[in-house]
C-alpha beads as a LAMMPS data file, in Angstrom:
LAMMPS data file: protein, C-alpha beads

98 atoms
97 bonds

1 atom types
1 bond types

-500.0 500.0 xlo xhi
-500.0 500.0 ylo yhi
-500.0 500.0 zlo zhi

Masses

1 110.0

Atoms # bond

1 1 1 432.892 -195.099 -8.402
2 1 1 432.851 -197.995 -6.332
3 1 1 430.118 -198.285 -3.760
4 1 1 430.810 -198.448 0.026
5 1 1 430.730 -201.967 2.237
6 1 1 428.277 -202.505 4.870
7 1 1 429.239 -202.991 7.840
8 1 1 428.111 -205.680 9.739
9 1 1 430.983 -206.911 11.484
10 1 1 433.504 -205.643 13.558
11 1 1 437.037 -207.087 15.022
12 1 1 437.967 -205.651 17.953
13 1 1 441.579 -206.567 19.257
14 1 1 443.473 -206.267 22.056
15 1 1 441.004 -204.258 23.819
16 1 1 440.729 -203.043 27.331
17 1 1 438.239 -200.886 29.152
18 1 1 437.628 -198.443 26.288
19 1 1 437.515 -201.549 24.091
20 1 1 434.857 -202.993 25.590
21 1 1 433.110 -199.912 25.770
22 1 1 433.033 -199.806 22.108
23 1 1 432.380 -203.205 22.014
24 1 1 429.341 -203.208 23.826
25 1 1 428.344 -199.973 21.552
26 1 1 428.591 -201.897 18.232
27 1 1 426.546 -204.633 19.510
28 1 1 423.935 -201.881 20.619
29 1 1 423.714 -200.535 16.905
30 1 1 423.196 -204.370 15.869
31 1 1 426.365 -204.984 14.729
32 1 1 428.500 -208.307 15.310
33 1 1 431.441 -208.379 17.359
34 1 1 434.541 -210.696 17.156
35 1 1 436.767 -209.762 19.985
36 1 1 440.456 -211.323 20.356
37 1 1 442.530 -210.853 23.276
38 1 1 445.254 -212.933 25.030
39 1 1 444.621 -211.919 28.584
40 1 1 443.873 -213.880 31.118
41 1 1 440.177 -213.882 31.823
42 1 1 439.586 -211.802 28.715
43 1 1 436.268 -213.330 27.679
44 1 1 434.897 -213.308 31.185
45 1 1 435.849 -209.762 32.032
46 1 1 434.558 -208.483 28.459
47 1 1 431.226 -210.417 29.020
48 1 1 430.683 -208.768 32.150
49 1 1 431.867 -205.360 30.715
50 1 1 428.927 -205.549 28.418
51 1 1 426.268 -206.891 30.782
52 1 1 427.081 -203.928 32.886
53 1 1 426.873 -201.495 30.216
54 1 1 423.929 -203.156 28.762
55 1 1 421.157 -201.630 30.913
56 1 1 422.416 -197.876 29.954
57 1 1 422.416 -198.194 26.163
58 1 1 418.855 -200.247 26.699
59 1 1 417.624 -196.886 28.365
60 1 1 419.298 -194.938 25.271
61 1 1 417.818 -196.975 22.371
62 1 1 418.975 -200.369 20.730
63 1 1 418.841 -200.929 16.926
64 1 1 417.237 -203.545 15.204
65 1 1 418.860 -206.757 16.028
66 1 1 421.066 -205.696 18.839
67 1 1 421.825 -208.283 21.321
68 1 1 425.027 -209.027 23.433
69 1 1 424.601 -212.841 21.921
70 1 1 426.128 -211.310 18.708
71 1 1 429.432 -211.014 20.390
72 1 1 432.129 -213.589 19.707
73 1 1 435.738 -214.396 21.042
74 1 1 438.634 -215.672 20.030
75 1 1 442.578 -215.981 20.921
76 1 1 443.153 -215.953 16.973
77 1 1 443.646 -212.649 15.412
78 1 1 443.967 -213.832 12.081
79 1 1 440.452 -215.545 12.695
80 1 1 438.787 -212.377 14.199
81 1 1 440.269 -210.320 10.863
82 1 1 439.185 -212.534 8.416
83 1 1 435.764 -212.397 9.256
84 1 1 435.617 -208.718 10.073
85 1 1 434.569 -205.684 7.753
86 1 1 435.625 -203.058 10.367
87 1 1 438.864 -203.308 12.661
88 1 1 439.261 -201.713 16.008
89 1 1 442.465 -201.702 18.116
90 1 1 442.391 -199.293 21.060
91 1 1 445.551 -198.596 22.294
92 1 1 445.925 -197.712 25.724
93 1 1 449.684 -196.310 24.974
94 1 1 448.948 -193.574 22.667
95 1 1 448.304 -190.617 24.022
96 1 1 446.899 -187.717 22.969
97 1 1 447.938 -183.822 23.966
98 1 1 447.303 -180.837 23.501

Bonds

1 1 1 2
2 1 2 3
3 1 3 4
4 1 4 5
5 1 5 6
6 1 6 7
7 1 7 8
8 1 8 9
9 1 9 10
10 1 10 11
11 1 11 12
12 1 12 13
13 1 13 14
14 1 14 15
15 1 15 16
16 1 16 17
17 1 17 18
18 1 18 19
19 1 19 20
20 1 20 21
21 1 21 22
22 1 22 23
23 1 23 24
24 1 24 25
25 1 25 26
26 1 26 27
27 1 27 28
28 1 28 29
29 1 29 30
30 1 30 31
31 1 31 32
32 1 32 33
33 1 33 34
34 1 34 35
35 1 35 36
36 1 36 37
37 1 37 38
38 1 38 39
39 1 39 40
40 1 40 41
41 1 41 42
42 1 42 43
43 1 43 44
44 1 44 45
45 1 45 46
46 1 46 47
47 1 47 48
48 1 48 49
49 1 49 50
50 1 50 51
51 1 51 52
52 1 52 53
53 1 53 54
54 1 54 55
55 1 55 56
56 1 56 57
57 1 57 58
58 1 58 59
59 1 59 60
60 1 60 61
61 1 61 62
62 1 62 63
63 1 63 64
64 1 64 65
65 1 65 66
66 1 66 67
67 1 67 68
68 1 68 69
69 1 69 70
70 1 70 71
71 1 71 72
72 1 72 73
73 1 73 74
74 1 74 75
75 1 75 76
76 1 76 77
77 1 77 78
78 1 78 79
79 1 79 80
80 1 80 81
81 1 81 82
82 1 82 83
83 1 83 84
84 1 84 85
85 1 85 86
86 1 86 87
87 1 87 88
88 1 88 89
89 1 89 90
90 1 90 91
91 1 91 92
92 1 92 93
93 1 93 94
94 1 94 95
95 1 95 96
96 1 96 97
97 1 97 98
């Protein structure tokens, strides 16, 4: 049986606010992020995103090693993939009922 892959870092495409919310989680449990998105102001708005969150998952508990300087961006997918052991699109179009 073939042992399971750390995780250590985590693509995280095309995101938007519930994206970024997972994006600033991941970095909270120590984990890299790689985030790739096209958008206009992507970066900037992502950056701030996770500064703003920052203070509440501080007050919750970081993990070893967690620190919003572990998150990276790019306008390459195929870059953010290739380095990633995780990948996370949200999709704002799905929708879920009940």
């Amino acid at each position: 049986m073939a042992k399971n892959r750390e995780i250590r870092n985590v693509a995280n495409r095309r995101y938007g606010r519930d994206g970024a919310s997972w994006a600033a989680y991941y970095l909270s449990r120590g984990l890299d992020v790689i985030a790739t998105r096209s958008a206009p102001n992507a970066e900037a708005s992502l950056r701030k995103y996770v500064d703003e969150a920052w203070t509440l998952l501080s007050s919750t508990g970081l993990k070893p090693g967690a620190s919003r300087d572990r998150l990276a961006f790019t306008t390459d997918m195929k870059q953010a993939l290739s380095k990633a052991d995780l990948s996370r699109r949200t999709d704002p179009s799905v929708r879920i009922s009940r």
